[in-house]
VEXGUZA-908777 format. One record per residue (C-alpha): x negated, y, z. Coordinates in steps of 0.1 Angstrom, whole numbers, padded with zeros to 4 digits, always signed. Example, Ala and Ser with C-alpha at 12.3 -4.5 7.8 and 13.67 -1.06 7.14 Angstrom:
<nodes>
-0123-0045+0078;-0137-0011+0071;
</nodes>
This chain:
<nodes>
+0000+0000+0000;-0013+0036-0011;-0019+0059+0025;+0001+0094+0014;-0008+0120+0036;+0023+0147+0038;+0008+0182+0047;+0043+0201+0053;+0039+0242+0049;+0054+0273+0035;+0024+0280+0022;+0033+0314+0024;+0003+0320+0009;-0022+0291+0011;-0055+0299+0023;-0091+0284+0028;-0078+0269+0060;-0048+0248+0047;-0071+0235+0018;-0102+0225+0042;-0075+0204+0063;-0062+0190+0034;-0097+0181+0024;-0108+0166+0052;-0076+0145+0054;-0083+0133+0022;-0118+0126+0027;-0121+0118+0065;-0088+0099+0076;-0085+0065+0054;-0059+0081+0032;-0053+0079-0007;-0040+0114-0012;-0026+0145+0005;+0008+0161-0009;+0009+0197-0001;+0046+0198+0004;+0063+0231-0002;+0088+0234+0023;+0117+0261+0008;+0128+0268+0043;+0112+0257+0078;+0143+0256+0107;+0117+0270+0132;+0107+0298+0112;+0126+0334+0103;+0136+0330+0062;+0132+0364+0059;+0096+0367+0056;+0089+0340+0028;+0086+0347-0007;+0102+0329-0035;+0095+0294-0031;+0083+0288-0069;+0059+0319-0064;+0046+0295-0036;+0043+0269-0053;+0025+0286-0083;-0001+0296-0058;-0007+0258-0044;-0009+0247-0078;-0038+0273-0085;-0053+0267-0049;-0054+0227-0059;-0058+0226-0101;-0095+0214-0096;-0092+0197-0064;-0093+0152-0061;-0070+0134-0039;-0044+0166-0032;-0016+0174-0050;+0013+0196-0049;+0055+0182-0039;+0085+0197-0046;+0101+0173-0027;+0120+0193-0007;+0136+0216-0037;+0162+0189-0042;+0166+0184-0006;+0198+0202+0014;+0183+0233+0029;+0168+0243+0058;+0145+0211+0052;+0142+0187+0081;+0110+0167+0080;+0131+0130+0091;+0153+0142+0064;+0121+0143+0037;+0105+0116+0052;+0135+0092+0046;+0141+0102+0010;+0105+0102+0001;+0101+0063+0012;+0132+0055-0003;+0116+0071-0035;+0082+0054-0032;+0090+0019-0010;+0053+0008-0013;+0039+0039-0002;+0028+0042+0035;+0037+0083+0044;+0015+0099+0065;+0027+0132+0088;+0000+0158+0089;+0003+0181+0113;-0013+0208+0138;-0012+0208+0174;+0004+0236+0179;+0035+0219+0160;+0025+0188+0183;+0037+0207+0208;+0072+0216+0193;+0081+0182+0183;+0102+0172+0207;+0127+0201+0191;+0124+0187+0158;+0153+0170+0139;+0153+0132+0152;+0114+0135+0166;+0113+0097+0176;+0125+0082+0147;+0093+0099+0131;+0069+0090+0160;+0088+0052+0157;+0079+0049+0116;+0055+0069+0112;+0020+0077+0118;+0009+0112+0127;-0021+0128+0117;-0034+0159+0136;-0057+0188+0133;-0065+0210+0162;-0050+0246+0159;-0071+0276+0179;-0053+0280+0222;-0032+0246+0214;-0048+0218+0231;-0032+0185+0222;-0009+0176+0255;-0018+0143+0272;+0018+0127+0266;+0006+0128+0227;-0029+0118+0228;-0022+0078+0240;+0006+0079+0216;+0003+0047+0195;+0013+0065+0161;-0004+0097+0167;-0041+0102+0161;-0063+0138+0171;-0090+0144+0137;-0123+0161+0145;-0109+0186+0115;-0127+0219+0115;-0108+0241+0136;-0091+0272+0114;-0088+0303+0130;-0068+0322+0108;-0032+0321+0091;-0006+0327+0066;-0001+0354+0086;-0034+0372+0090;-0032+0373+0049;+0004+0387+0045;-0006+0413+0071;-0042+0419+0056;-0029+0423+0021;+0004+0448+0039;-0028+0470+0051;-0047+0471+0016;-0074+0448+0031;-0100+0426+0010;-0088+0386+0011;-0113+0378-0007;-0127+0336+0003;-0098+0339+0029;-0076+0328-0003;-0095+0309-0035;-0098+0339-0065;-0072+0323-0084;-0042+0329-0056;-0059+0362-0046;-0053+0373-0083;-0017+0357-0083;-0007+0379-0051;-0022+0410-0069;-0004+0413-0103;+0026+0399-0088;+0020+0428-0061;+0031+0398-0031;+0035+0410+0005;+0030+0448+0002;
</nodes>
């Protein structure tokens, strides 16, 4: 069975950071592939600040056109919206039944999960891969968890965020974001 790793994200942009985890998880972990999967709308976040999905999307595909082992999903286009990740998970291995589906995710959403959408049916079929996030130490209930496993991923100490607000302020991106997506963001004139 191919190992998929699923590296959920708005992606609103990608950045340096999201492509080094998704790097190492394709590199480091035992898996096949990472799917950077575009997620239209995240229940825990505000829908207000993300741009049009496709314009996303566009920019992953840019971030990834030279890059082995990840690809981009559109998965959750189809899928009812806001986009659970049980919901994607389910639909995905009924797509793909000999495909083992990997969860990538921070610890800072580590420490959420228990508010996601049916947590233990994920933590009861699937394995969970995580990468440490900067003032989110992985909680002791999660690190003897049987499908959950901590990386030694480099740590990133900067966000979607810090690039939306960087650009807002006429600040240089530049190797924050790879030249292609910088270029996107600026003749689409994104997050002004």
């Amino acid at each position: 069975m191919r190992k998929i790793g699923l590296f959920f994200g708005s992606f609103n942009p990608i950045h340096t950071g999201h492509l080094i985890i998704a790097n190492y998880m394709a590199n480091y972990t035992g898996l096949d592939e990472v799917w950077l999967v575009v997620s239209p709308h995240n229940p825990l976040k505000k829908k207000g600040s993300l741009i049009n999905m496709y314009d996303r999307l566009e920019m992953v595909n840019l971030a990834i056109e030279r890059a082995e082992n990840i690809r981009s999903s559109t998965i959750e286009f189809s899928l009812p919206q806001p986009s659970y990740t049980v919901d994607t998970l389910i639909h995905l291995r009924e797509k793909y039944p000999t495909t083992d589906f990997v969860l990538i995710m921070g610890s800072d959403n580590l420490q959420s999960l228990k508010k996601w959408k049916n947590y233990e049916i994920i933590l009861r079929d699937y394995h969970i891969q995580v990468y440490p996030r900067p003032d989110y130490p992985a909680a002791p209930e999660w690190t003897q968890h049987p499908s959950i496993t901590l990386t030694d991923t480099p740590l990133m100490e900067f966000s979607s965020t810090f690039i939306r607000n960087a650009v807002k302020n006429g600040k240089n991106i530049r190797y924050f974001v790879p030249d292609s997506v910088m270029a996107f963001i600026e003749n689409k004139g994104l997050y002004r």
